[in-house]
C-alpha positions in Angstrom: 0.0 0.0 0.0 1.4 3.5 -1.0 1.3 6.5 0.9 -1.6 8.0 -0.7 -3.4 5.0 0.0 -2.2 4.3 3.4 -2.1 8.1 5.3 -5.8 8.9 4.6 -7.3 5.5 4.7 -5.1 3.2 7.7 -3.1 5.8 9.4 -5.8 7.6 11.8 -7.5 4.6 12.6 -4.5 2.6 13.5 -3.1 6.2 15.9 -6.5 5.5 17.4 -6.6 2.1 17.6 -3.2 2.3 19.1 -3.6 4.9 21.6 -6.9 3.4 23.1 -4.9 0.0 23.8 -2.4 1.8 25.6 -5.0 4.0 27.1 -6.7 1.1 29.3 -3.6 -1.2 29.4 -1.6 1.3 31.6 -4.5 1.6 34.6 -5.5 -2.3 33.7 -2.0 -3.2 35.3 -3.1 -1.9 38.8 -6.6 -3.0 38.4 -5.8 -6.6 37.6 -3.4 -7.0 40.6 -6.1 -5.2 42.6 -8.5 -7.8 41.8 -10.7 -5.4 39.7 -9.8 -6.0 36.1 -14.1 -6.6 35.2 -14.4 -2.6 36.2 -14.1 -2.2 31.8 -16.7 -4.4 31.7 -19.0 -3.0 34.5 -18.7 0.5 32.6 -19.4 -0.8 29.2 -22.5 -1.4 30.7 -23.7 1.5 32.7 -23.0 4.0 29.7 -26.6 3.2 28.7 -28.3 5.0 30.9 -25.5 8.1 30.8 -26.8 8.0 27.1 -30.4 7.8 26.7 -30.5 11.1 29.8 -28.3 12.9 27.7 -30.4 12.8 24.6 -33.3 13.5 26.9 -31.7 16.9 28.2 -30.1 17.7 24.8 -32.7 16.6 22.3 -30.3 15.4 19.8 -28.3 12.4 18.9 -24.1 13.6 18.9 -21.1 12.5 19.7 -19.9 15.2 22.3 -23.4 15.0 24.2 -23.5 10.9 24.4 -19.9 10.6 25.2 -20.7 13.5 28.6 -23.6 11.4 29.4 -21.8 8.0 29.1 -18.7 9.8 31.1 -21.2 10.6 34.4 -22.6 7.1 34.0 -19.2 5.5 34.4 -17.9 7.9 37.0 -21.8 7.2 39.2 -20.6 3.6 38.4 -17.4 3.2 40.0 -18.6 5.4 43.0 -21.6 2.8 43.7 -19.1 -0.1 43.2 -16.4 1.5 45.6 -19.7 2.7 48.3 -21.0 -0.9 48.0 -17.8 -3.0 48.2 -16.9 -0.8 51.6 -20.0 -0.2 52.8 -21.3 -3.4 52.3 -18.1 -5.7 53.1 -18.7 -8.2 49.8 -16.7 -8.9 47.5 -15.6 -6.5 44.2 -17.2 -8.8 41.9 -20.4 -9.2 43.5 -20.4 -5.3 43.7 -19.7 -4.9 40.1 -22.3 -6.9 39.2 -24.7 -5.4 41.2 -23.9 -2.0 40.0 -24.0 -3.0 36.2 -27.0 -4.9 36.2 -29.2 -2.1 38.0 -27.7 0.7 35.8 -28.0 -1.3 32.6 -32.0 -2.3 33.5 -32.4 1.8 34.2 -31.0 2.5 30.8 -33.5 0.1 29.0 -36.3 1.7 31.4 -35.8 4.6 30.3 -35.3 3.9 26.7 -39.2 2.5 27.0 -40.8 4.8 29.2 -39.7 7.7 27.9 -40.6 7.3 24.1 -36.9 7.5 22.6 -37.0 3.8 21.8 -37.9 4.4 18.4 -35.2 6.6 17.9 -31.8 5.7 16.7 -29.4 6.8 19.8 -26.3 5.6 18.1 -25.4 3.6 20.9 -22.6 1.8 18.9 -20.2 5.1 19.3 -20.4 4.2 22.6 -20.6 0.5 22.5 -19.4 -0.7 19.4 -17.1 2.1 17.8 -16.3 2.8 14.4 -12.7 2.7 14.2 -12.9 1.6 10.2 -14.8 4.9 9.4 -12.3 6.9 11.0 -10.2 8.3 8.0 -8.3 11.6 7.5 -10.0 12.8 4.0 -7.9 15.7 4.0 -4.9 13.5 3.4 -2.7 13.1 0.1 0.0 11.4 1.3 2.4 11.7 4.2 3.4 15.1 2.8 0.2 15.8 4.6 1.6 15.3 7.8 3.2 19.1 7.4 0.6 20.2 5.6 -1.2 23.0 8.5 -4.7 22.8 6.2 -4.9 18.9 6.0 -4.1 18.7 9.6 -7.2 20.8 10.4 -9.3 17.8 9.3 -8.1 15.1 11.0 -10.7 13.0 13.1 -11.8 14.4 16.4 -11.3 10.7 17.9 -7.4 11.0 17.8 -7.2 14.5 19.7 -9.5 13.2 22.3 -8.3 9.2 22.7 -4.7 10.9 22.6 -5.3 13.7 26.0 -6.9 10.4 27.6 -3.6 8.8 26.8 -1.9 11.5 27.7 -3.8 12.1 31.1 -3.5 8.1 32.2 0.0 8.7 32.0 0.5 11.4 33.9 -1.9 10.3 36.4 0.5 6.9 36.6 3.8 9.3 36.9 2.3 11.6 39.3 1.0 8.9 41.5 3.3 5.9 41.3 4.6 6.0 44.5 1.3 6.0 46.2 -0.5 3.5 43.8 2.0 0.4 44.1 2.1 0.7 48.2 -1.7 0.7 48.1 -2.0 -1.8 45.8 0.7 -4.3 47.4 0.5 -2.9 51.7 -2.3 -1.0 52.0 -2.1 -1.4 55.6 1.7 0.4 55.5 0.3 2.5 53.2 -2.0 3.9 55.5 0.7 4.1 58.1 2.9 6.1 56.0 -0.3 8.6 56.1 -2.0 8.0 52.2 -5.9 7.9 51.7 -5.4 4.7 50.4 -9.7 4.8 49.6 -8.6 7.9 47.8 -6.2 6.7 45.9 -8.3 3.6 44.9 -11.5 5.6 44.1 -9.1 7.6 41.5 -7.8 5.0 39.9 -10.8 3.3 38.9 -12.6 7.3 37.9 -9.2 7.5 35.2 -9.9 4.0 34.4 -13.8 5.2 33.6 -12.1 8.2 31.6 -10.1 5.9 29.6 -12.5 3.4 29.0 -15.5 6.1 28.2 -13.2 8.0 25.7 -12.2 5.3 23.9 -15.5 4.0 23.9 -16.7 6.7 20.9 -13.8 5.5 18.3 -13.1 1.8 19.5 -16.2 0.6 21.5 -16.4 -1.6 25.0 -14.6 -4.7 23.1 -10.9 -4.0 22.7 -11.8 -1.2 26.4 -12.5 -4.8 27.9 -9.9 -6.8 26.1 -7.2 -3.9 26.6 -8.2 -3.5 30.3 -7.1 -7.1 30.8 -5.2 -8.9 28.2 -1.8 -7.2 28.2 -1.6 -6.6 31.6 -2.6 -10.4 32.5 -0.3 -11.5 29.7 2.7 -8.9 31.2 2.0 -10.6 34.5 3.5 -13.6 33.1 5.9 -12.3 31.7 8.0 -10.4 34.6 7.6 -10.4 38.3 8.7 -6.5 38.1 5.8 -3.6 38.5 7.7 -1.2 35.9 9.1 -4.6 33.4 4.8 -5.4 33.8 4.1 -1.9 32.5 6.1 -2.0 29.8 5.1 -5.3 28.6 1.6 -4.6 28.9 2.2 -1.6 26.3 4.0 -3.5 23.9 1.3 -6.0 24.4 -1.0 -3.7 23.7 0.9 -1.9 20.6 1.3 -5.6 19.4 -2.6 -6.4 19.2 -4.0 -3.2 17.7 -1.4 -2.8 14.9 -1.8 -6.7 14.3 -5.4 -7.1 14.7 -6.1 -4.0 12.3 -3.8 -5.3 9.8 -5.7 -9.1 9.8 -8.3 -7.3 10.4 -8.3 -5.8 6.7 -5.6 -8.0 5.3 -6.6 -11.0 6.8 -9.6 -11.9 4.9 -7.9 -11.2 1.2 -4.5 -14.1 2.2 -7.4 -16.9 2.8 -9.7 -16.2 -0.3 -12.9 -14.1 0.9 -13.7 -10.7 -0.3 -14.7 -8.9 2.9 -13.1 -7.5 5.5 -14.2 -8.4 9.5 -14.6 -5.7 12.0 -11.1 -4.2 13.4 -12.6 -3.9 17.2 -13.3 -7.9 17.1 -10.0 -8.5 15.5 -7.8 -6.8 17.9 -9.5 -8.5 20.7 -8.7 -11.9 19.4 -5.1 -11.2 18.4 -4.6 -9.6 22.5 -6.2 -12.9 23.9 -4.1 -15.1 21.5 -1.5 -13.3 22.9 -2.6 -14.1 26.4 -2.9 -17.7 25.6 0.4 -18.2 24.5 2.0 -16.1 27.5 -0.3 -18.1 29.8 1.7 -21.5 28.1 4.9 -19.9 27.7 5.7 -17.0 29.8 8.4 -17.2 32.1 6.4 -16.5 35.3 3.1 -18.5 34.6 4.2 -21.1 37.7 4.9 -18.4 40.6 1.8 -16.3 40.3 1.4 -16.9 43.7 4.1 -14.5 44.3 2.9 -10.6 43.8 5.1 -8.3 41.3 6.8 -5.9 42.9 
C-alpha cells in the first residue's frame, strides 16, 4: 500500500486504535493486581443509561453529548461499586455486578418509558465504535503530515483518545509512588499517612475516563480486552511492576497494529472478499497473545508471588 493509500485511509485509525490499547492497558496493570480487572466491563455497561438522559436533556443524537452522558454514567458507576464494596463488606465482583445490572435495566427503562425507543441513539459510538470509518479525507500522502490545512481535518477521535492517553499517563507518573504501596500494603500504606480509599477511588474514575473516551472511536470490546489482556499476559511475563508496564504496552501496541492489519488484510490471504470488523479483531489477536503467555511465559508457575 502507498502512501496515498495508506495516510488517509489506515493511518488515523491505526493512531486510534493504538492509543486506546495503551490507554486502558496502563491503569488495567493496577486493576488486575487489585483484583478489579471486570471494572471495563462494569462500565461498558452502565454508559446506557448516561446515554439515553443525555439525549433526553439535549434533544439530539451527537457524539460530544453521548460521550458526557456515558462519562457521568461511568464515573456514578465506580462510586456505587467502591460505596457498595466498603459499605457493604462483599466482594468487588459481586459489587460490580450489582452495580451494572441495575444501571443497565435503568438505561433500558428509560429507553421504553420515555418514548426515545424508536429513535436511533447511536449507541454503537459508545458501544461498538467505528474505528474503520475513521479516515483523515484531507490526506494526500504523508506530505500531509506538514501540511497545517490537512491537519485541520483530522478526526476528532485521535485528539480526544490521545489527552486520555496523555492524562493516564500522567496520572500513573504523578501517583506511582502511592499507587503500588496501596495496591501491594495497603495497611503500610495507610501508616505512612496515604488515603489509600482515595487513591483507589481515582484509579478506577481514570480508568472510567479511559474506557469512556475510547468508547466513541473503538467501542467496549478492545476497552474490555485492553483492560485485561496485556496486563494479564505482562503478568506472566516479569515479576517487576515497571518490566509489567512495559510489557503490557508493547502487548497492547502488538494487538491493535496486528489485529487492524488481519483485520483488513486478513480476509484477502485466505480467499474471501470482505473485510471483518477491526474492534473484534484486535480483541482476538490480545487474547491469542494471552494464551500463549499463559503457556509460555516465564512466570506462569509463581503467580502466587505478587510483582513488585
Amino acid at each position: 500500500m502507498s502512501g496515498a493509500e495508506f495516510v488517509p485511509l489506515s493511518l488515523t485509525p491505526l493512531l486510534i486504535g493504538v492509543f486506546a490499547a495503551v490507554a486502558c492497558a496502563l491503569p488495567g496493570n493496577f486493576l488486575v493486581l487489585r483484583r478489579q480487572a471486570l471494572i471495563g466491563d462494569a462500565i461498558s455497561h452502565v454508559v446506557l443509561p448516561g446515554i439515553v438522559v443525555a439525549f433526553l436533556v439535549t434533544g439530539v443524537v451527537a457524539a460530544a453529548p453521548m460521550l458526557l452522558g456515558a462519562a457521568g454514567a461511568a464515573v456514578l458507576a465506580v462510586v456505587m461499586i467502591e460505596a457498595i464494596r466498603r459499605l457493604g463488606s462483599i466482594e468487588p465482583g459481586a459489587a460490580m455486578g450489582l452495580t451494572f445490572t441495575t444501571l443497565f435495566a435503568a438505561g433500558v427503562l428509560l429507553l421504553e418509558q420515555s418514548d426515545t425507543s424508536g429513535v436511533h441513539l447511536d449507541v454503537e459510538h459508545a458501544l461498538y465504535g467505528n474505528l474503520e470509518s475513521l479516515i483523515w479525507l484531507d490526506a494526500v500522502g504523508w506530505e500531509s503530515l506538514a501540511d497545517p490545512s490537512a491537519l485541520a481535518g483530522l478526526p476528532v477521535e485521535l485528539f480526544r483518545v490521545a489527552i486520555a492517553l496523555v492524562g493516564v499517563a500522567g496520572f500513573l507518573w504523578v501517583f506511582w509512588r502511592p499507587l503500588v504501596l496501596s495496591t501491594f500494603d495497603e495497611g503500610f500504606a495507610q501508616t505512612m499517612g496515604m488515603r489509600t480509599k482515595g487513591i483507589g477511588l481515582a484509579l478506577v474514575v481514570v480508568a472510567a475516563i479511559a474506557a469512556v473516551a475510547s468508547f466513541d472511536a473503538v467501542g467496549s470490546i478492545i476497552v474490555i480486552a485492553m483492560f485485561i489482556c496485556p496486563p494479564a499476559a505482562a503478568r506472566l511475563m516479569t515479576n517487576r511492576l515497571e518490566a509489567q508496564v512495559a510489557w503490557s504496552v508493547g502487548f497492547a501496541m502488538m494487538s491493535a497494529v496486528l489485529g487492524y492489519v488481519l483485520a483488513g488484510y486478513g480476509p484477502i490471504w485466505f480467499g474471501f472478499d470482505n473485510a471483518v470488523s477491526a474492534a473484534g479483531m484486535i480483541a482476538t489477536v490480545s487474547g491469542v497473545i494471552l494464551a500463549l503467555a499463559a503457556l509460555f511465559g516465564p512466570c506462569r508457575k509463581r503467580l502466587g508471588a505478587p510483582a513488585v
